[in-house]
KETOR-574985 format. One record per residue (C-alpha): z, x, y. Coordinates in steps of 0.05 Angstrom, whole numbers, plus 5000, padded with zeros to 4 digits. Each point is the difference from the previous one (the first is absolute). Example, Ala and Ser with C-alpha at 12.3 -4.5 7.8 and 13.67 -1.06 7.14 Angstrom:
BEGIN
pz: 5156 | px: 5246 | py: 4910
pz: 4987 | px: 5027 | py: 5069
***
This chain:
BEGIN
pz: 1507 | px: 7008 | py: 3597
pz: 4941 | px: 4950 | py: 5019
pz: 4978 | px: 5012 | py: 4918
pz: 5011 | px: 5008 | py: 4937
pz: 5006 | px: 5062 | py: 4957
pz: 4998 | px: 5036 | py: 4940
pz: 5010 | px: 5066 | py: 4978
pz: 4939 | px: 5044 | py: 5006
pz: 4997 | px: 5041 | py: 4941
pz: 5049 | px: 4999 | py: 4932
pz: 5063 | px: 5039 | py: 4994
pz: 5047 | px: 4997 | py: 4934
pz: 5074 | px: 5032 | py: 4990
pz: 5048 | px: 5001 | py: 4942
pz: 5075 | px: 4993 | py: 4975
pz: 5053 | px: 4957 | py: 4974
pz: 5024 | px: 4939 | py: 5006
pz: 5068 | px: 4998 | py: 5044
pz: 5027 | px: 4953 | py: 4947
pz: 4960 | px: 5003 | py: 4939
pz: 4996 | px: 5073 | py: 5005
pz: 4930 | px: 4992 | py: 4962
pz: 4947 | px: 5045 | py: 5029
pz: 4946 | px: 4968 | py: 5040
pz: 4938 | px: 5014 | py: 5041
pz: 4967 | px: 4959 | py: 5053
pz: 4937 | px: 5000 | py: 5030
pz: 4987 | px: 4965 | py: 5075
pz: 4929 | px: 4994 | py: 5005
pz: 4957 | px: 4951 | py: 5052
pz: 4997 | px: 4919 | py: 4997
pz: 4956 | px: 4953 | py: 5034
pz: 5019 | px: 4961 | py: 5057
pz: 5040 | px: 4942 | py: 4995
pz: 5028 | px: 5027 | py: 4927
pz: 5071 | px: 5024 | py: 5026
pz: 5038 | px: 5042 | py: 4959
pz: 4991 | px: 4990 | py: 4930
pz: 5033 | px: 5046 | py: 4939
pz: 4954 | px: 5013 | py: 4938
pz: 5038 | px: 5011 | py: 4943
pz: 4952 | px: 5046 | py: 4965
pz: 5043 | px: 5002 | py: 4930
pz: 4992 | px: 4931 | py: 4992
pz: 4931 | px: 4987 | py: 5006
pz: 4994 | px: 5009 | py: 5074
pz: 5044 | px: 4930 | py: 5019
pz: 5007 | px: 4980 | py: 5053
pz: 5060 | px: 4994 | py: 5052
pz: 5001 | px: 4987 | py: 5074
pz: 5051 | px: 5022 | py: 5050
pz: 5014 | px: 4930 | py: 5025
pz: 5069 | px: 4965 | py: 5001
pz: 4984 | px: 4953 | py: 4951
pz: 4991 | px: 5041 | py: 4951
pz: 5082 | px: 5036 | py: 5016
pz: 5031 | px: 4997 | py: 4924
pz: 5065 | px: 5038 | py: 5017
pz: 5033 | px: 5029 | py: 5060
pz: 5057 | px: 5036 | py: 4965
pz: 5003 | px: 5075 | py: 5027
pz: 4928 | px: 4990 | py: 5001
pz: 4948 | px: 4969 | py: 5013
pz: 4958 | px: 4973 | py: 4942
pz: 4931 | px: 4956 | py: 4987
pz: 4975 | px: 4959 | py: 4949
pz: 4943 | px: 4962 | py: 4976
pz: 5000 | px: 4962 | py: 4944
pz: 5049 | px: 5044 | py: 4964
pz: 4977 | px: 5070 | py: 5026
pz: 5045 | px: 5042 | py: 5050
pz: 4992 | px: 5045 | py: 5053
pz: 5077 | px: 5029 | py: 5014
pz: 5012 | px: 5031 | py: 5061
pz: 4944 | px: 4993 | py: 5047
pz: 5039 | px: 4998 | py: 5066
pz: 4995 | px: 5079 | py: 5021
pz: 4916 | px: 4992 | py: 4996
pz: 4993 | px: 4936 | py: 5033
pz: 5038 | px: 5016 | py: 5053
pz: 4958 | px: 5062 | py: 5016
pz: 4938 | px: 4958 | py: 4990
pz: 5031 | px: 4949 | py: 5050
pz: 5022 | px: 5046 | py: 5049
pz: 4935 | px: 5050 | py: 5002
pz: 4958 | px: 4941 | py: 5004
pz: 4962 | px: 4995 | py: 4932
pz: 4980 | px: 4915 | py: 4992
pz: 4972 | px: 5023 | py: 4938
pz: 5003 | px: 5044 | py: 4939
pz: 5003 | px: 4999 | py: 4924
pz: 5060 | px: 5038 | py: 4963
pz: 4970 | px: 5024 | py: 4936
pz: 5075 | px: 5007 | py: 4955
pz: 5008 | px: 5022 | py: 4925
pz: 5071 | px: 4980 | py: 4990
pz: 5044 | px: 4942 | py: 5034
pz: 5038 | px: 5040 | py: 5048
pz: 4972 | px: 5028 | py: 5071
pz: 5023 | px: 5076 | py: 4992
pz: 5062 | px: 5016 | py: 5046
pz: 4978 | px: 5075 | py: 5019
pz: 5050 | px: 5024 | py: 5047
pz: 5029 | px: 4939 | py: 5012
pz: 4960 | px: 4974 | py: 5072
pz: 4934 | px: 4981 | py: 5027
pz: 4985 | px: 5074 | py: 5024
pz: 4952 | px: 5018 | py: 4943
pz: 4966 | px: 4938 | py: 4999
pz: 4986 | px: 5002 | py: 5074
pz: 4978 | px: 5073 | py: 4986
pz: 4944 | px: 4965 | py: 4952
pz: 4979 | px: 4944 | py: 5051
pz: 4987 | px: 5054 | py: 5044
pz: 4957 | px: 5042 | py: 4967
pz: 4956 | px: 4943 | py: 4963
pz: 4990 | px: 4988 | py: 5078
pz: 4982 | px: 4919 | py: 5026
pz: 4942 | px: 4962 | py: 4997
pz: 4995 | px: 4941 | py: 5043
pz: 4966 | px: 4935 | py: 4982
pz: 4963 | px: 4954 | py: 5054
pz: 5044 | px: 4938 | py: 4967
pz: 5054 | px: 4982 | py: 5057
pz: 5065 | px: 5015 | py: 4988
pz: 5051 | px: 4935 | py: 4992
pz: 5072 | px: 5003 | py: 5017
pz: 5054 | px: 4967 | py: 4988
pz: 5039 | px: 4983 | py: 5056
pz: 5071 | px: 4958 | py: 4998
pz: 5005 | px: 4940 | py: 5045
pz: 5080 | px: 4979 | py: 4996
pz: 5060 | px: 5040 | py: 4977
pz: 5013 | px: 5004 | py: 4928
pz: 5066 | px: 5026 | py: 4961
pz: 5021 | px: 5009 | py: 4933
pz: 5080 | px: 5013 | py: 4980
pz: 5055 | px: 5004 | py: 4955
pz: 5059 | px: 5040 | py: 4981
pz: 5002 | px: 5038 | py: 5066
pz: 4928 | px: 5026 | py: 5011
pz: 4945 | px: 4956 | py: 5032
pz: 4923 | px: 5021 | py: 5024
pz: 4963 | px: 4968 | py: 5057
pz: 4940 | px: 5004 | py: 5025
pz: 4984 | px: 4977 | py: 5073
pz: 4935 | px: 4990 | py: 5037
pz: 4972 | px: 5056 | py: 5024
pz: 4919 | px: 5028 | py: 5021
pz: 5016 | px: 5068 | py: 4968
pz: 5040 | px: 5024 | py: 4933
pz: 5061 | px: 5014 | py: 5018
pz: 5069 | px: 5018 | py: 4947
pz: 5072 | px: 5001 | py: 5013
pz: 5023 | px: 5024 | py: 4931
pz: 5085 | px: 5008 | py: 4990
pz: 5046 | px: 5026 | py: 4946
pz: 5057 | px: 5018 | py: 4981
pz: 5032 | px: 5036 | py: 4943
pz: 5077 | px: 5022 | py: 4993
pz: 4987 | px: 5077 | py: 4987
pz: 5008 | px: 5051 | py: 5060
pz: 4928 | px: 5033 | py: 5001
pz: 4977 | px: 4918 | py: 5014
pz: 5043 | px: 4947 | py: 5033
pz: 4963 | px: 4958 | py: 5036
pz: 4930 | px: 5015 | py: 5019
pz: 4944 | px: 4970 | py: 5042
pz: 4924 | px: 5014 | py: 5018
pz: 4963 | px: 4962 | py: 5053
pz: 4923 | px: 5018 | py: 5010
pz: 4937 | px: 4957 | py: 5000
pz: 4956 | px: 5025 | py: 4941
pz: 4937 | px: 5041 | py: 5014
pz: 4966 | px: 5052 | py: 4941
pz: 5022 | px: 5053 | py: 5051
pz: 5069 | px: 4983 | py: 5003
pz: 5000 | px: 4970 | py: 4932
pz: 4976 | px: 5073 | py: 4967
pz: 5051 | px: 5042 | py: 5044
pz: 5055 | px: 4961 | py: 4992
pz: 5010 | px: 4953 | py: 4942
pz: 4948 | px: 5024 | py: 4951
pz: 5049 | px: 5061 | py: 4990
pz: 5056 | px: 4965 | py: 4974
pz: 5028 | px: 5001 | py: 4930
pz: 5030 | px: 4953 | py: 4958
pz: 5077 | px: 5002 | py: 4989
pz: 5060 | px: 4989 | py: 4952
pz: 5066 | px: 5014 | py: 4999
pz: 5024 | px: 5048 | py: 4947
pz: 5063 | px: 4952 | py: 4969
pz: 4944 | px: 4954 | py: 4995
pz: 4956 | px: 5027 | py: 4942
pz: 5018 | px: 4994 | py: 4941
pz: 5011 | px: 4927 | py: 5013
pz: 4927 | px: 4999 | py: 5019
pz: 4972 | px: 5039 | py: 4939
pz: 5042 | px: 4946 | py: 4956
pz: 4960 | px: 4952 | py: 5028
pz: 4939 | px: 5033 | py: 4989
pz: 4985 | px: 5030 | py: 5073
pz: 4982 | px: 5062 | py: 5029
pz: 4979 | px: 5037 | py: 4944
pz: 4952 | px: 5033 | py: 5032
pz: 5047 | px: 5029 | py: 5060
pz: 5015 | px: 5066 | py: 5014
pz: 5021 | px: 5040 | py: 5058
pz: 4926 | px: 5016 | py: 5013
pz: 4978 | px: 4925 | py: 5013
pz: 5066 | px: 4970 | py: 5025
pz: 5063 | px: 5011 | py: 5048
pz: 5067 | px: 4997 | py: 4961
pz: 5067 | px: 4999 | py: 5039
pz: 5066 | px: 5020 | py: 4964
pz: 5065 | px: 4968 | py: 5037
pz: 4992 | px: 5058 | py: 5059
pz: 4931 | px: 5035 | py: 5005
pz: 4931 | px: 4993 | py: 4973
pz: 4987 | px: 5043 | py: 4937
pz: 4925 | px: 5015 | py: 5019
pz: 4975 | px: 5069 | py: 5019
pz: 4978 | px: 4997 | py: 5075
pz: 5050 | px: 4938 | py: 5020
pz: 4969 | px: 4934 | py: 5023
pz: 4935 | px: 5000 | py: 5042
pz: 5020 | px: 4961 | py: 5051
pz: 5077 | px: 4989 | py: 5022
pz: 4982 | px: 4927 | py: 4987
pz: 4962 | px: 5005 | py: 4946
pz: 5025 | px: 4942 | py: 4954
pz: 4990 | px: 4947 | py: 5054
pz: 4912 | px: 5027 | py: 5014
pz: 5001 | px: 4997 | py: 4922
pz: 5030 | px: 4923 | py: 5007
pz: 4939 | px: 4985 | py: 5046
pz: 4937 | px: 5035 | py: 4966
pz: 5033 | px: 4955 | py: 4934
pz: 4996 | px: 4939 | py: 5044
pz: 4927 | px: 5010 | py: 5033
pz: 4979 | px: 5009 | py: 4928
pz: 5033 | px: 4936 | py: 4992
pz: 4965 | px: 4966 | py: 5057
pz: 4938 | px: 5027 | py: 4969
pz: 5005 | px: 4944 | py: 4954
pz: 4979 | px: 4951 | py: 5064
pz: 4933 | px: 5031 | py: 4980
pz: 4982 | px: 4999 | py: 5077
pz: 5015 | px: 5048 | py: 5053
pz: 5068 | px: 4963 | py: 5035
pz: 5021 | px: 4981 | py: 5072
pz: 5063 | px: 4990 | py: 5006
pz: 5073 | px: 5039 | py: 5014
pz: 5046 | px: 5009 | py: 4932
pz: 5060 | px: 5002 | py: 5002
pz: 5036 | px: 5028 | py: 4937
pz: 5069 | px: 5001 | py: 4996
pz: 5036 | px: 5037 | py: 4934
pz: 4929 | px: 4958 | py: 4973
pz: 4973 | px: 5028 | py: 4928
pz: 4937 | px: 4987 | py: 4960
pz: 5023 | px: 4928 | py: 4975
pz: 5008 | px: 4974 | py: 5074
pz: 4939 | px: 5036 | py: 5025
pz: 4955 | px: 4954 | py: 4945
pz: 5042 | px: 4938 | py: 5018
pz: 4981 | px: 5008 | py: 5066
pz: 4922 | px: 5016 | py: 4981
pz: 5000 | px: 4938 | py: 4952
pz: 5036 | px: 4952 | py: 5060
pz: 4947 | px: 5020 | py: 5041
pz: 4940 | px: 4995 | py: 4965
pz: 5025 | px: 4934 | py: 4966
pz: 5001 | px: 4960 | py: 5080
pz: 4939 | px: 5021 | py: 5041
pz: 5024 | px: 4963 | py: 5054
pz: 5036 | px: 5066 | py: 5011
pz: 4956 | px: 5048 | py: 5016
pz: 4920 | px: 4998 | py: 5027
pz: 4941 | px: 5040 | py: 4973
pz: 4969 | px: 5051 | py: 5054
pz: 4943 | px: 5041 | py: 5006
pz: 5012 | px: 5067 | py: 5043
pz: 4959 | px: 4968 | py: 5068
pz: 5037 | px: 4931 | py: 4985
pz: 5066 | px: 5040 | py: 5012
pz: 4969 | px: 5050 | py: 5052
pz: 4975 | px: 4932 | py: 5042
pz: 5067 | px: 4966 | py: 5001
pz: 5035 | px: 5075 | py: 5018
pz: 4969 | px: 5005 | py: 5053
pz: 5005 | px: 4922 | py: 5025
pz: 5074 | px: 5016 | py: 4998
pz: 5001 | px: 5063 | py: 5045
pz: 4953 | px: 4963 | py: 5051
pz: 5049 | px: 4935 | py: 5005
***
């Protein structure tokens, strides 16, 4: 996309809270150029919070914002559609703290970017495009990104249960492709696993409507899984939501291996905090030096 964009029109949805299991609404409605993506909690006053990595409080199951002591919990499932259906900028108009989970994936909210429809601005586009390889590891799992023109993912898991193994997606990330065949996929947990969760004060808000739950053999929702591979899509629309946080549009192949939210951010933060790592590009800076390449 040569420009930026915003949503044409406002569109609003309801729910709960995955882990809060508070009821919530949200309304997306249109933001000038150059404002990003910005939640409004409209409980408290209408505060402020930007999607930007700097404002990441914690990466637990979720990902969660804060601004000088007010939270936004898990905002990864909406930023990743904004990301991925190419909306630069929006305000999120919230009444509780928690993004609601509705059936667990991006498909609904894509559903909503769709019909408010997309209004392009006449301010260039800037994107973010990495210049050398960077990695972030520890305790078996690492994520890379490499140098790349287009936005490309690699994303691999692997769980010990029968219905998931190990699992991998390749694909570069386009709306299309991005609304076919990641938006779709739902969150997952693993049946042995909840109560220990709900002790810790998680997932009160989960049911079999708005989540996948595997016993030790089969998956106890109606209808199956969506996809054979449906954990590992779900793994990548959580870490484009993730990326979000770069608060540009991103060049560059990633590389996730067994990664989760807490790795996703440390990569973010390590490169945002060296810009000798990446180079900002407007859409005919990149389209130029594409096409210098072909011709040499």
């Amino acid at each position: 996309m040569r420009y930026e964009t915003t949503v044409q029109r406002p569109v609003e949805c309801s729910g709960v809270g995955l882990h809060s299991g508070a009821p919530v609404s949200i309304r997306i409605l249109p933001a000038p150029a150059g404002t990003g993506i910005v939640f409004v909690r409209k409980d408290l006053e209408h505060f402020l919070i930007p999607a930007l990595w700097r404002h990441v409080a914690k990466v637990s199951y979720a990902t969660s914002l804060m601004r000088q002591g007010v939270l936004i919990s898990t905002t990864e499932h909406l930023l990743s559609v904004f990301y991925s259906m190419g909306i630069d900028n929006a305000y999120v108009e919230i009444n509780n703290l928690e993004v609601p989970i509705l059936d667990g994936s991006g498909r609904q909210f894509v559903d909503m970017i769709q019909s408010a429809g997309l209004r392009t601005y006449r301010k260039r586009r800037k994107y973010l495009r990495i210049k050398t390889p960077v990695s972030v590891e520890g305790n078996g799992k690492r994520i890379t990104i490499l140098p790349s023109d287009r936005f490309l993912l690699t994303c691999d898991i692997f769980f010990d249960h029968p219905l998931v193994g190990r699992q991998t997606l390749e694909m570069e990330v386009t709306p299309e492709r991005y609304a076919n065949d990641i938006a779709p996929a739902r969150t997952f947990g693993f049946q042995h696993e909840l109560d220990q969760m709900r002790n810790m004060g998680l997932i009160r808000g989960a049911t079999l409507d708005s989540a996948v739950c595997f016993d030790r053999t089969s998956v106890l929702n109606h209808g199956g899984l969506r996809f054979p591979d449906e954990p590992c899509r779900h793994k990548a629309l959580d870490l484009i939501g993730d990326l979000a946080l770069i608060g540009r549009p991103l060049l560059g192949h990633v590389i996730a291996e067994r990664a989760g939210h807490a790795m996703h951010v440390a990569l973010v933060s390590k490169i945002m905090s060296d810009p000798s790592l990446y180079e900002i590009l407007s859409f005919d800076q990149l389209a130029t030096r594409v096409a210098h390449a072909l011709v040499s």
